[in-house]
PDB file of N, CA, C and O in Angstrom, chain B, residues numbered from 101:
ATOM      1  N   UNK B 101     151.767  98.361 106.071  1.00  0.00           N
ATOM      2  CA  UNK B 101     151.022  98.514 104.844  1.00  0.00           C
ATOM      3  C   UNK B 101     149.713  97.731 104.988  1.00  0.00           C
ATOM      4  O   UNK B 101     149.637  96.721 105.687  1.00  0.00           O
ATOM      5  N   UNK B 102     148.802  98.182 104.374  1.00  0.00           N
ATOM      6  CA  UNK B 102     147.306  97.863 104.609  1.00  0.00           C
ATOM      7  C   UNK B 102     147.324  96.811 103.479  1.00  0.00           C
ATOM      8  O   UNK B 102     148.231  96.884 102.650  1.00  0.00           O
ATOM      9  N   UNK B 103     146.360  95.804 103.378  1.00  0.00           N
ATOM     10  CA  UNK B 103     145.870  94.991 102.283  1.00  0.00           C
ATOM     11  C   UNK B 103     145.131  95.889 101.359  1.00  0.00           C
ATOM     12  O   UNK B 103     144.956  95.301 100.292  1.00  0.00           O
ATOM     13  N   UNK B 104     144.674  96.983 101.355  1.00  0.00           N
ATOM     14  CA  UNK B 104     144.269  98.031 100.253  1.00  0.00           C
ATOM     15  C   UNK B 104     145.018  98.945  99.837  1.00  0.00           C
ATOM     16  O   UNK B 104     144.481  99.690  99.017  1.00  0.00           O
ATOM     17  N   UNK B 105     146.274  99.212 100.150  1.00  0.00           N
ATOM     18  CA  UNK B 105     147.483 100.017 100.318  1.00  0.00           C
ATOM     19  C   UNK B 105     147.887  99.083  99.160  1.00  0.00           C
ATOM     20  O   UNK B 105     147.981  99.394  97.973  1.00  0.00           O
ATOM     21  N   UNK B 106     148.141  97.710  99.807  1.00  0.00           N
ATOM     22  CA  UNK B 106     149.357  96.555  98.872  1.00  0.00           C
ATOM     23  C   UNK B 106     148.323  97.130  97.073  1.00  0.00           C
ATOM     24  O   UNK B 106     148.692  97.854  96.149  1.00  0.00           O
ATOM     25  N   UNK B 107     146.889  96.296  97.327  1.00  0.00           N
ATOM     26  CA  UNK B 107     146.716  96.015  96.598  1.00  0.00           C
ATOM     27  C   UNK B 107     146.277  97.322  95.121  1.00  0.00           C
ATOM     28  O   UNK B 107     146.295  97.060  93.919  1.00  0.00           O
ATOM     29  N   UNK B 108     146.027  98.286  95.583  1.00  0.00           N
ATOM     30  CA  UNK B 108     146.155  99.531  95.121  1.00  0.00           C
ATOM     31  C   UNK B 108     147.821  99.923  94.215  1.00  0.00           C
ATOM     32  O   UNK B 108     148.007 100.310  93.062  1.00  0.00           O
ATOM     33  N   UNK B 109     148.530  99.702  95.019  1.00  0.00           N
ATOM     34  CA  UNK B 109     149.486  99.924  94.400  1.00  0.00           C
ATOM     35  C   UNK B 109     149.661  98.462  93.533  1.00  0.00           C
ATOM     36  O   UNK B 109     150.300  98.519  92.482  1.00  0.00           O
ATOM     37  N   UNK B 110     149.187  97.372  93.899  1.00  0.00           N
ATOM     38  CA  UNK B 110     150.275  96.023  92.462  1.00  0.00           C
ATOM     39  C   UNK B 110     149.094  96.360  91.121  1.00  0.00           C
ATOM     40  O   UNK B 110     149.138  95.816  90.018  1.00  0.00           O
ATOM     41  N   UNK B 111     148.174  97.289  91.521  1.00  0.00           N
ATOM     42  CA  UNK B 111     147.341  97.445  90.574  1.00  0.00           C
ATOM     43  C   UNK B 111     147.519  98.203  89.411  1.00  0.00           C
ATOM     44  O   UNK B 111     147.237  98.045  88.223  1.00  0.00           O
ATOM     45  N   UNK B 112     148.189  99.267  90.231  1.00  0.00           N
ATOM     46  CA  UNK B 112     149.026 100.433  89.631  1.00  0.00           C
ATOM     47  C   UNK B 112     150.616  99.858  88.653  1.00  0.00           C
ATOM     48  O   UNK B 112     150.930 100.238  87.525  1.00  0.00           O
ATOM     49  N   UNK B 113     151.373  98.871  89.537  1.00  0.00           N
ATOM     50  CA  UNK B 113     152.168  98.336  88.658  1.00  0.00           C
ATOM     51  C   UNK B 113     151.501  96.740  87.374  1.00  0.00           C
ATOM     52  O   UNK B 113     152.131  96.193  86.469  1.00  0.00           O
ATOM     53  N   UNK B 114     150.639  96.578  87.671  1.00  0.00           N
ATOM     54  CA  UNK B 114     150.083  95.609  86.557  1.00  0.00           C
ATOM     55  C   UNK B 114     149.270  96.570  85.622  1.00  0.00           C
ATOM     56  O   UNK B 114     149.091  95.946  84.576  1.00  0.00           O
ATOM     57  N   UNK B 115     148.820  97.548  85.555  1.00  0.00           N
ATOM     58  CA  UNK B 115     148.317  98.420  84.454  1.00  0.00           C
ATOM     59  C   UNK B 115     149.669  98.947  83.358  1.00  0.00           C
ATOM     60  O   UNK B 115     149.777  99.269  82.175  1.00  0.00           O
ATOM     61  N   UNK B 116     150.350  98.839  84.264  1.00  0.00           N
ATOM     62  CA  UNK B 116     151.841  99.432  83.794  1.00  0.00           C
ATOM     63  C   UNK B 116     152.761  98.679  82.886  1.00  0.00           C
ATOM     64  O   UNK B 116     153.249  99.040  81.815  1.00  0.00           O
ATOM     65  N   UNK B 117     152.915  97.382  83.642  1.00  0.00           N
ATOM     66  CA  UNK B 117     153.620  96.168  82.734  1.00  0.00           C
ATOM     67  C   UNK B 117     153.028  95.237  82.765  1.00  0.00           C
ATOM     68  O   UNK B 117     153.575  94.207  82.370  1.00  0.00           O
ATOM     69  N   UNK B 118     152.121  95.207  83.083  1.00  0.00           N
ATOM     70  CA  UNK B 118     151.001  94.232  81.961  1.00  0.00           C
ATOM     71  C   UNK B 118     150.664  93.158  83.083  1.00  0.00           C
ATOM     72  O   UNK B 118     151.459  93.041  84.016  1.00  0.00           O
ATOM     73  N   UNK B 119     149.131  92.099  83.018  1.00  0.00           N
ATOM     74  CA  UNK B 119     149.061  90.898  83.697  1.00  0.00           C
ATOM     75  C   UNK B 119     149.962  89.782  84.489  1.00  0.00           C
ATOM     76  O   UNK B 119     149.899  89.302  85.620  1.00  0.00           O
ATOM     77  N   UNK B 120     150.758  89.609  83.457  1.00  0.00           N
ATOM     78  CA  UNK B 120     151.274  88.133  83.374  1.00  0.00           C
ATOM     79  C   UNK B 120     153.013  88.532  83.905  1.00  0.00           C
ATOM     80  O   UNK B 120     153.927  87.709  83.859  1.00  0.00           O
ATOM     81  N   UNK B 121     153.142  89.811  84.337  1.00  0.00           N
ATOM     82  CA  UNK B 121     154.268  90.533  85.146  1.00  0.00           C
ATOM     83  C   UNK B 121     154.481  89.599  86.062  1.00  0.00           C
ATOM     84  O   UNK B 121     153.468  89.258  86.672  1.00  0.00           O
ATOM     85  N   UNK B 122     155.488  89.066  86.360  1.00  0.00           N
ATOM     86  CA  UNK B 122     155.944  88.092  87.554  1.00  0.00           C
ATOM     87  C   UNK B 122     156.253  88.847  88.735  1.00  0.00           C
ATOM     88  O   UNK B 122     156.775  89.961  88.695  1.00  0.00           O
ATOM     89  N   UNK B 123     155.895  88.174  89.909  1.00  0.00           N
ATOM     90  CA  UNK B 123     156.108  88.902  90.945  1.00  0.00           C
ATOM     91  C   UNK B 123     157.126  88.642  92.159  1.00  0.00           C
ATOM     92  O   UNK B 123     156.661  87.968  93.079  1.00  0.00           O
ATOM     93  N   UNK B 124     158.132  88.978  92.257  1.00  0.00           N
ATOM     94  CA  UNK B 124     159.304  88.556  93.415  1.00  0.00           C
ATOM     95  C   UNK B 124     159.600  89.687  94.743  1.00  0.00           C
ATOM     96  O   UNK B 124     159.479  90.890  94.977  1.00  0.00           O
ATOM     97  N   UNK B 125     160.099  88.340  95.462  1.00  0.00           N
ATOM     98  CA  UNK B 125     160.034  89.233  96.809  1.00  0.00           C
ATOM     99  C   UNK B 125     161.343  89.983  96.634  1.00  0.00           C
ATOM    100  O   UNK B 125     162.068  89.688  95.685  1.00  0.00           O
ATOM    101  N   UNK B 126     161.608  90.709  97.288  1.00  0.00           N
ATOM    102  CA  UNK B 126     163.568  91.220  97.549  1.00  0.00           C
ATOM    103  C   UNK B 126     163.563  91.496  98.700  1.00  0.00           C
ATOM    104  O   UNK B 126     162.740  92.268  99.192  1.00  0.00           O
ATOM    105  N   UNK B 127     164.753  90.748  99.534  1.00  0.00           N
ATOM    106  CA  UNK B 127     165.002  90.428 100.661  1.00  0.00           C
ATOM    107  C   UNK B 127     166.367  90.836 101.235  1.00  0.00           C
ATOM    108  O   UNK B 127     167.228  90.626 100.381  1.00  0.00           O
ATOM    109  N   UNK B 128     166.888  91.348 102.380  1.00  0.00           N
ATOM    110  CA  UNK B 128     168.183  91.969 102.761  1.00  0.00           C
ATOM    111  C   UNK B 128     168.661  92.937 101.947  1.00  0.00           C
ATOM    112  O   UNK B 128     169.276  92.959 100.881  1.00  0.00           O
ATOM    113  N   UNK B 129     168.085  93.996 102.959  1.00  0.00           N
ATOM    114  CA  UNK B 129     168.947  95.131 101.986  1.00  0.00           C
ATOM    115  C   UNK B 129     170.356  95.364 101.986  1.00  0.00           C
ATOM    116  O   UNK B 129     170.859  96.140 101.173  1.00  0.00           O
ATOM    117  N   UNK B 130     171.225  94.574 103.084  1.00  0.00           N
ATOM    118  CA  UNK B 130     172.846  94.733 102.971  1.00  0.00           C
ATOM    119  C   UNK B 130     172.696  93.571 101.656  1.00  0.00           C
ATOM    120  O   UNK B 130     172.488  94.187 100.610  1.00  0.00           O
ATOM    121  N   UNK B 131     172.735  92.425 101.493  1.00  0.00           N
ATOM    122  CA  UNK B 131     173.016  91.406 100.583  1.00  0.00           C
ATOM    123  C   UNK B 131     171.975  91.222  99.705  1.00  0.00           C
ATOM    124  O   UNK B 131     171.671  90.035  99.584  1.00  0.00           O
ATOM    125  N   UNK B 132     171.385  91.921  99.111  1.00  0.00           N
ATOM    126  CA  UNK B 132     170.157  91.486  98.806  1.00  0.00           C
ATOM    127  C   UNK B 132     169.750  90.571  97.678  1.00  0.00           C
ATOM    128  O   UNK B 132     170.562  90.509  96.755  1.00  0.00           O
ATOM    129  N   UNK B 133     168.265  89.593  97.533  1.00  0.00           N
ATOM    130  CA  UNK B 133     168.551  88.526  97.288  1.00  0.00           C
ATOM    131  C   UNK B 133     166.840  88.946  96.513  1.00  0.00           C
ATOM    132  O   UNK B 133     166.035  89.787  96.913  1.00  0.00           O
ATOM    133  N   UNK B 134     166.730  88.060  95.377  1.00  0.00           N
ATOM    134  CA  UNK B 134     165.469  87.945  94.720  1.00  0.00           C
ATOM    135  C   UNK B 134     164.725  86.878  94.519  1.00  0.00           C
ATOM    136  O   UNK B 134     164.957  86.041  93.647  1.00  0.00           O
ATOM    137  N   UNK B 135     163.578  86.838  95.490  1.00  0.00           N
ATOM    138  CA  UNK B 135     163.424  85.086  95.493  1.00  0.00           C
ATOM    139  C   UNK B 135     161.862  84.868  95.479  1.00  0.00           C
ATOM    140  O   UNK B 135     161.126  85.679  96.041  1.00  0.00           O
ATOM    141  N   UNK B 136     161.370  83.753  94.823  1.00  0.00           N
ATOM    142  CA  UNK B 136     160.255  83.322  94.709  1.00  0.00           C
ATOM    143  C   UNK B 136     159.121  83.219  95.511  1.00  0.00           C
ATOM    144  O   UNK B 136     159.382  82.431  96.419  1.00  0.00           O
ATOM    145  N   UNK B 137     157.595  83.792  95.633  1.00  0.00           N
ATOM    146  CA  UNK B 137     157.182  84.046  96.779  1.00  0.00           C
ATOM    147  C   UNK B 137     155.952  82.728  96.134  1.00  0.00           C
ATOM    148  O   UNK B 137     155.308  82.466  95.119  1.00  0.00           O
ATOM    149  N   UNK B 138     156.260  82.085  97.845  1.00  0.00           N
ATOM    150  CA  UNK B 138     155.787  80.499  97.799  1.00  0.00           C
ATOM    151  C   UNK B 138     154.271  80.471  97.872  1.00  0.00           C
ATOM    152  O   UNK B 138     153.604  79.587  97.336  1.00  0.00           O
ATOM    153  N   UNK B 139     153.629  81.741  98.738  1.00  0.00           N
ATOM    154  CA  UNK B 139     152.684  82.280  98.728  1.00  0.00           C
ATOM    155  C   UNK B 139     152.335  83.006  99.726  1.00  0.00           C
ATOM    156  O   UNK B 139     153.253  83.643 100.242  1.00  0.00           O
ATOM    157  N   UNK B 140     151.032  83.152 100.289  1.00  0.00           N
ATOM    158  CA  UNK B 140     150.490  84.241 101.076  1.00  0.00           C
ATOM    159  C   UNK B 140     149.420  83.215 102.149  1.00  0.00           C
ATOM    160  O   UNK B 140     148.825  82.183 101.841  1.00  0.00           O
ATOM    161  N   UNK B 141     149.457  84.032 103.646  1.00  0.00           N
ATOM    162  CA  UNK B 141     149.319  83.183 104.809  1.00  0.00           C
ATOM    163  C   UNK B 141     149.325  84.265 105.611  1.00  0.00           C
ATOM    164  O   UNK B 141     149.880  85.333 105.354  1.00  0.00           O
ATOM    165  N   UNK B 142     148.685  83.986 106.623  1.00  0.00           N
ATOM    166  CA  UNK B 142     147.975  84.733 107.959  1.00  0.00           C
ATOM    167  C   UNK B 142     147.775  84.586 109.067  1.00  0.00           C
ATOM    168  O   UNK B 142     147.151  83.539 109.236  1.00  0.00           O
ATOM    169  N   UNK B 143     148.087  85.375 110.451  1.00  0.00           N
ATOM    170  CA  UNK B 143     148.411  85.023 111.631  1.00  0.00           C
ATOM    171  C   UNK B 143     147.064  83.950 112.019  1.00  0.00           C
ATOM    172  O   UNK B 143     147.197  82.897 112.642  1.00  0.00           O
ATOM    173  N   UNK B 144     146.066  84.368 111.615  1.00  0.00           N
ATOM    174  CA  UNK B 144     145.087  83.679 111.964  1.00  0.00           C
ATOM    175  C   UNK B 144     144.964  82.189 111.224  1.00  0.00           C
ATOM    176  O   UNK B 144     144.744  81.224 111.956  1.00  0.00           O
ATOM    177  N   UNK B 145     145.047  82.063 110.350  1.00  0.00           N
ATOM    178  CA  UNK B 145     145.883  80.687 109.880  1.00  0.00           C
ATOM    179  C   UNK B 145     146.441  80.012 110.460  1.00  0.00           C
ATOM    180  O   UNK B 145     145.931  79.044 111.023  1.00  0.00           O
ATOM    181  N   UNK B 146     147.580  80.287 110.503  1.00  0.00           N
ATOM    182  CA  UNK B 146     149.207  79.918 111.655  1.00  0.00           C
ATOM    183  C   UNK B 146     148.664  79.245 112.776  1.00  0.00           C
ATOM    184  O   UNK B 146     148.808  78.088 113.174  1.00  0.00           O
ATOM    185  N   UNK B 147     147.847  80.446 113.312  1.00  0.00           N
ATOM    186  CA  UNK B 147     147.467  80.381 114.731  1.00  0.00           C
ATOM    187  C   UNK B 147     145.909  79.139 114.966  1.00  0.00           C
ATOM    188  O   UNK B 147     145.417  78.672 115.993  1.00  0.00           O
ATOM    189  N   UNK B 148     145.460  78.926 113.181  1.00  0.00           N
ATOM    190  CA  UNK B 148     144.309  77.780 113.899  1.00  0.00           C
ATOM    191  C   UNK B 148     145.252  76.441 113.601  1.00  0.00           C
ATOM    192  O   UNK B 148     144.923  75.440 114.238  1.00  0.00           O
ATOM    193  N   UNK B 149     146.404  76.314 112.690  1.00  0.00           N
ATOM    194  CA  UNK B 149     147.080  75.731 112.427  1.00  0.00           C
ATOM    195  C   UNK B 149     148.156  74.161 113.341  1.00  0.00           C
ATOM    196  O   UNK B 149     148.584  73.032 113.101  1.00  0.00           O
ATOM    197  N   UNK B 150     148.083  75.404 114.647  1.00  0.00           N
ATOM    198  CA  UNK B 150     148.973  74.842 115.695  1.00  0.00           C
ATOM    199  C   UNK B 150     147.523  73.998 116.746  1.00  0.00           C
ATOM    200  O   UNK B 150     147.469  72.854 117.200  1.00  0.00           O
ATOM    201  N   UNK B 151     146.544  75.110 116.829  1.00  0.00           N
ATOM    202  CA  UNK B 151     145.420  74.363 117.573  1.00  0.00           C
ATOM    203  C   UNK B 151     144.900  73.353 117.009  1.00  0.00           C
ATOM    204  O   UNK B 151     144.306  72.593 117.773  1.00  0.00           O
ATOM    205  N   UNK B 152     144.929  72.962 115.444  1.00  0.00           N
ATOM    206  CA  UNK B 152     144.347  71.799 114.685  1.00  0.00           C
ATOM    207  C   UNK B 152     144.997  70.282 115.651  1.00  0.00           C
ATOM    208  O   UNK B 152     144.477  69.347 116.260  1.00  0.00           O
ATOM    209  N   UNK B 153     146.360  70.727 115.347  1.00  0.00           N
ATOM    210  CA  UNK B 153     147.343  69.404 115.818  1.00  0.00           C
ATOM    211  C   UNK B 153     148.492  70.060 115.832  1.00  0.00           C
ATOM    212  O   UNK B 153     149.311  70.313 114.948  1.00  0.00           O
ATOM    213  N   UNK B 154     148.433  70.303 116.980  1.00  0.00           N
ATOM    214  CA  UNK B 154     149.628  70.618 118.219  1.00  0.00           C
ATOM    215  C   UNK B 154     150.685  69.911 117.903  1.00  0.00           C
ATOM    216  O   UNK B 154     151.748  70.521 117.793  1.00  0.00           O
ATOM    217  N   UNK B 155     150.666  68.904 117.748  1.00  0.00           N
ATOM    218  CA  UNK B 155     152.158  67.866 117.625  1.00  0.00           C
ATOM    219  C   UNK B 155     152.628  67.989 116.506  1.00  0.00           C
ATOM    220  O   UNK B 155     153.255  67.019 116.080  1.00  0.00           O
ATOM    221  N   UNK B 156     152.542  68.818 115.908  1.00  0.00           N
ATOM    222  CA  UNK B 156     153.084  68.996 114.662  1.00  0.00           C
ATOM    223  C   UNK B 156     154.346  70.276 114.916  1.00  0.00           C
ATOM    224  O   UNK B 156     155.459  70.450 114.420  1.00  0.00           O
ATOM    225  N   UNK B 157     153.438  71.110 116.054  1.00  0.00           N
ATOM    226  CA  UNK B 157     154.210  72.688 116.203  1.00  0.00           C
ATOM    227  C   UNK B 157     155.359  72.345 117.927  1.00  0.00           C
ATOM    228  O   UNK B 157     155.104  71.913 119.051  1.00  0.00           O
ATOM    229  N   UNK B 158     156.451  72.782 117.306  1.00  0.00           N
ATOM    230  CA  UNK B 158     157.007  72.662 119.002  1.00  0.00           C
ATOM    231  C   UNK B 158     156.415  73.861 119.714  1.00  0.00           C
ATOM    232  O   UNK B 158     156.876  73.877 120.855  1.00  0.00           O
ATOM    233  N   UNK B 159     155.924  74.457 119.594  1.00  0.00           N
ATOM    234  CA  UNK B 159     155.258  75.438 120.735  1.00  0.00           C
ATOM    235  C   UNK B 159     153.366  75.821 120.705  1.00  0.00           C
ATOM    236  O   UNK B 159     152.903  76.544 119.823  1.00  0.00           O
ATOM    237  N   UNK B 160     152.732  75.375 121.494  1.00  0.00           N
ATOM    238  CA  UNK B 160     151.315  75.974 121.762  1.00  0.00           C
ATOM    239  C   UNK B 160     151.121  77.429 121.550  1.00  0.00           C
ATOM    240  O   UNK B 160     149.973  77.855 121.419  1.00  0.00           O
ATOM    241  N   UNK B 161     152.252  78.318 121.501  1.00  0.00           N
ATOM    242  CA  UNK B 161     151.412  79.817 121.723  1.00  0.00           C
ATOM    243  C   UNK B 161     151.574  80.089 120.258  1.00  0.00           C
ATOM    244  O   UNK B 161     152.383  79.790 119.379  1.00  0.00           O
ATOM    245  N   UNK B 162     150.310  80.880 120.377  1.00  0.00           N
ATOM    246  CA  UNK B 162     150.099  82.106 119.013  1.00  0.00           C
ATOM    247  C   UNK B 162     151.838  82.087 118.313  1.00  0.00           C
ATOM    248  O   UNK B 162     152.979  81.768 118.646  1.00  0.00           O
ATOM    249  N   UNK B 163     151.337  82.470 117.538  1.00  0.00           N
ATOM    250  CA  UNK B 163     152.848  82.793 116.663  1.00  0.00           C
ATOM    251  C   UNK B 163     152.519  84.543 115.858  1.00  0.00           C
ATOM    252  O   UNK B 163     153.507  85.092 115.369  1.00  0.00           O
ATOM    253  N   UNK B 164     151.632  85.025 115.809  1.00  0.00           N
ATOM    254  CA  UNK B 164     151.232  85.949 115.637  1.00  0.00           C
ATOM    255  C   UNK B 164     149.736  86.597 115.716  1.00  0.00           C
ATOM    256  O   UNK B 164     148.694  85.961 115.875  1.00  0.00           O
ATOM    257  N   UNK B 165     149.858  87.870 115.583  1.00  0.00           N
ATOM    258  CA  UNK B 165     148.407  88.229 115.901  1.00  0.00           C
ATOM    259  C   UNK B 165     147.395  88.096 114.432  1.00  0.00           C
ATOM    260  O   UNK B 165     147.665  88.821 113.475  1.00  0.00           O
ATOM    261  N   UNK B 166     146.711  87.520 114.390  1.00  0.00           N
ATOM    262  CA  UNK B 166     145.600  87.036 113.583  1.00  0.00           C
ATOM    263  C   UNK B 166     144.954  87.993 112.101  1.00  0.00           C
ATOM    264  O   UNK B 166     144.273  87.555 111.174  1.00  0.00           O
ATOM    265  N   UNK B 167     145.422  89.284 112.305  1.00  0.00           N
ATOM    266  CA  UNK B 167     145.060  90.215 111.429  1.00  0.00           C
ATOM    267  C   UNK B 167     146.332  90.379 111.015  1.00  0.00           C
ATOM    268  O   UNK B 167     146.586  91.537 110.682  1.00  0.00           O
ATOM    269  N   UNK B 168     147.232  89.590 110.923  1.00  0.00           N
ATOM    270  CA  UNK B 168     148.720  89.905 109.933  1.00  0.00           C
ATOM    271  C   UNK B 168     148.685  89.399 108.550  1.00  0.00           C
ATOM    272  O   UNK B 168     148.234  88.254 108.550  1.00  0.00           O
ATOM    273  N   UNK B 169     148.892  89.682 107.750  1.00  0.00           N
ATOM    274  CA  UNK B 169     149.100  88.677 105.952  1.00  0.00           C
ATOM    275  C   UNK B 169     150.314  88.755 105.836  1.00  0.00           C
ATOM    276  O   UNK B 169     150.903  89.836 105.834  1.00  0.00           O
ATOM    277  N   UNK B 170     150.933  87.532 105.710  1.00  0.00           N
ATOM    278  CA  UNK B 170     152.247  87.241 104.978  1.00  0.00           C
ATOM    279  C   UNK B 170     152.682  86.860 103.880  1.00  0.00           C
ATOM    280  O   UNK B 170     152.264  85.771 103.489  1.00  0.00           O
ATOM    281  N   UNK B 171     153.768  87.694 102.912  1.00  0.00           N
ATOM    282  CA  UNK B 171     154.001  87.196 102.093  1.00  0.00           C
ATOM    283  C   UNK B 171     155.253  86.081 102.147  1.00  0.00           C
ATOM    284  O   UNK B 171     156.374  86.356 102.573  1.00  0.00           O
ATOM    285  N   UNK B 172     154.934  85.058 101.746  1.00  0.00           N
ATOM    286  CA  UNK B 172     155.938  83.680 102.558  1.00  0.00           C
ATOM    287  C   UNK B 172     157.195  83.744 101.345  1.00  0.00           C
ATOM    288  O   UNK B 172     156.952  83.476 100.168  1.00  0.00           O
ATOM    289  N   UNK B 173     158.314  84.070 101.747  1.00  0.00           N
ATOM    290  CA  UNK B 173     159.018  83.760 100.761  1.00  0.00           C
ATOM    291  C   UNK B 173     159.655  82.007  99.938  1.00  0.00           C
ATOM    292  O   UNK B 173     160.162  80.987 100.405  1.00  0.00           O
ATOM    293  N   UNK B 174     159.425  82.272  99.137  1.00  0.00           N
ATOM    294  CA  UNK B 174     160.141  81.056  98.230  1.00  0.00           C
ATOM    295  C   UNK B 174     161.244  80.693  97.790  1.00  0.00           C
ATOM    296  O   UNK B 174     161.908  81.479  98.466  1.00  0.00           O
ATOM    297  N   UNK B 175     162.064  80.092  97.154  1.00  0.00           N
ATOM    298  CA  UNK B 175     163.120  79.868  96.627  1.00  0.00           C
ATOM    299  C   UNK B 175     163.941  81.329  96.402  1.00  0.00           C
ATOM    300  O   UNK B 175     163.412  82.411  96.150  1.00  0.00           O
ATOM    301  N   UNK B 176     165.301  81.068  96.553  1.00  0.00           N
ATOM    302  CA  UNK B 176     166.043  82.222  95.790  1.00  0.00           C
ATOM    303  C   UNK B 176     166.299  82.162  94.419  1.00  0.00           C
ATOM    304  O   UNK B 176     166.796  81.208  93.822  1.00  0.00           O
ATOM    305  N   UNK B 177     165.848  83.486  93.836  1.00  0.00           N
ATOM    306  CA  UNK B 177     166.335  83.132  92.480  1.00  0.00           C
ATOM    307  C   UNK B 177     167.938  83.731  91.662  1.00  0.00           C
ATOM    308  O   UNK B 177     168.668  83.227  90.809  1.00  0.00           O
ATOM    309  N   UNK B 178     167.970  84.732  92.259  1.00  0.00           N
ATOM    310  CA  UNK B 178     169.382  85.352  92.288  1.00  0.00           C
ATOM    311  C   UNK B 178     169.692  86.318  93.152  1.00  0.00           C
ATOM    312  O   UNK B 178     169.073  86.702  94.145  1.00  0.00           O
ATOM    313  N   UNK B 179     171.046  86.803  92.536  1.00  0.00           N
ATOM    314  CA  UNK B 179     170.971  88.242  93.941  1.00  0.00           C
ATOM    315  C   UNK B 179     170.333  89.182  93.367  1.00  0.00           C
ATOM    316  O   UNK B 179     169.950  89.006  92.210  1.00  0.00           O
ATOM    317  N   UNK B 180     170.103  90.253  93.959  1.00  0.00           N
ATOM    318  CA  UNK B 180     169.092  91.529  93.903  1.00  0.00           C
ATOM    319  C   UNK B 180     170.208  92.797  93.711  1.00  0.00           C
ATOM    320  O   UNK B 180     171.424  92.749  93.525  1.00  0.00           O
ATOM    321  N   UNK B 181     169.165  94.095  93.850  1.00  0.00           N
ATOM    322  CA  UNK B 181     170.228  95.426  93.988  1.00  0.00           C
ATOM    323  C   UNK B 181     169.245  96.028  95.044  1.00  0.00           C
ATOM    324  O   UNK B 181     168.032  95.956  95.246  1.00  0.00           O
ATOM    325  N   UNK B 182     170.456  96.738  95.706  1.00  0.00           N
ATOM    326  CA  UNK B 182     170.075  97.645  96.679  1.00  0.00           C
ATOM    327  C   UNK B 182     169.038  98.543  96.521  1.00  0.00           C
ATOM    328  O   UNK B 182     168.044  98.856  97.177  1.00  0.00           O
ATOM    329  N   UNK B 183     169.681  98.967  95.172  1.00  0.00           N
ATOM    330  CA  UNK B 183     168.492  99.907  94.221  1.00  0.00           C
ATOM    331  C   UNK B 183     166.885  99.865  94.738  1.00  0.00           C
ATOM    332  O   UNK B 183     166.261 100.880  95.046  1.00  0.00           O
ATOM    333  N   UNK B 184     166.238  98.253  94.782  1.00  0.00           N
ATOM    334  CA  UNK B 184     165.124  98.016  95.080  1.00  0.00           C
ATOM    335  C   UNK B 184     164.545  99.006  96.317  1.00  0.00           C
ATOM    336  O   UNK B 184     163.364  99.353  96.274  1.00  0.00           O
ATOM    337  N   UNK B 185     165.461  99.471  97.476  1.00  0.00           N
ATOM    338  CA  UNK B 185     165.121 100.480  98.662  1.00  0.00           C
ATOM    339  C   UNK B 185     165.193 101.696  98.605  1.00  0.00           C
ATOM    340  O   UNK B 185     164.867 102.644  99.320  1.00  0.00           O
ATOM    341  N   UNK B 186     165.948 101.452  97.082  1.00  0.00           N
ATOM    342  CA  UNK B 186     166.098 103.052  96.599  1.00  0.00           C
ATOM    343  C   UNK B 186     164.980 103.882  95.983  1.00  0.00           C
ATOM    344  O   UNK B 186     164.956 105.109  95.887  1.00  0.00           O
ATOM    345  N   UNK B 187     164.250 103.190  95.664  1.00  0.00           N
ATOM    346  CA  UNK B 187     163.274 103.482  94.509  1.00  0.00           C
ATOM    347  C   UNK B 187     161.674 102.778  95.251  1.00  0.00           C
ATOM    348  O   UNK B 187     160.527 103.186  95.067  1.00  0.00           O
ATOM    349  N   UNK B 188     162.123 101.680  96.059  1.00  0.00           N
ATOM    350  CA  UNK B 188     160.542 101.088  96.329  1.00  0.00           C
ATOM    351  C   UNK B 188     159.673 102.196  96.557  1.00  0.00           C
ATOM    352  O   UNK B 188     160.214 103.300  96.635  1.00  0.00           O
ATOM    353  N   UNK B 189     158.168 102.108  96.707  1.00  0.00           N
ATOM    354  CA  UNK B 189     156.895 103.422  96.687  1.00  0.00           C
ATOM    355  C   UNK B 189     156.287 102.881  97.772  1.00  0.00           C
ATOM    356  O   UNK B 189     155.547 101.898  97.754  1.00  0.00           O
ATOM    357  N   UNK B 190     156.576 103.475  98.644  1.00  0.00           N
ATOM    358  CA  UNK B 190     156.020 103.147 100.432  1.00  0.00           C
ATOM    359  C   UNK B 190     154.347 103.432 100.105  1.00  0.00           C
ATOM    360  O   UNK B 190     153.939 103.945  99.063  1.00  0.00           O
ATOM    361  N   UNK B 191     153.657 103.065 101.019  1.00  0.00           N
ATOM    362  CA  UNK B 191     151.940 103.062 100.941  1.00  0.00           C
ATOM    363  C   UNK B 191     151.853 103.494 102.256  1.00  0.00           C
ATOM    364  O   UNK B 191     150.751 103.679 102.774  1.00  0.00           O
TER     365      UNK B 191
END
């Protein structure tokens, strides 16, 4: 999914149910789980992250390629439904 893909569509669901709509990740589709997203982060990040100060990371290499965005998950907040794979709107 593209960053204009994502954002096209949360646009489409915030016109729908409004601003202040909370937003959660859902995770494992055998067990699935609904949990707090801690925030958003990028290979290229990551990756100046480890070159800042090395001794922080047990490994020197890349950890990903630099044009990735992640959504970092957060806390769990309960379990989820499968449903969510049933119904999600691919981009």
């Amino acid at each position: 999914m593209t960053i204009d893909a994502l954002i096209e569509l949360l646009s489409e669901y915030r016109e729908q149910h409004g601003p202040d709509a909370e937003v959660r990740l859902m995770t494992q589709e055998n067990w699935p789980f609904e949990n707090r997203i801690a925030g958003v982060t990028s290979g290229s990040e990551m990756n100046e992250a480890s070159e800042e100060d090395p001794s922080e990371y047990f490994d020197d290499q890349d950890v990903a390629e630099d044009a990735i965005v992640y959504i970092v998950e957060g806390g769990q907040i309960c379990y989820g439904s499968k449903r969510a794979w049933e119904t999600c709107r691919d981009c």
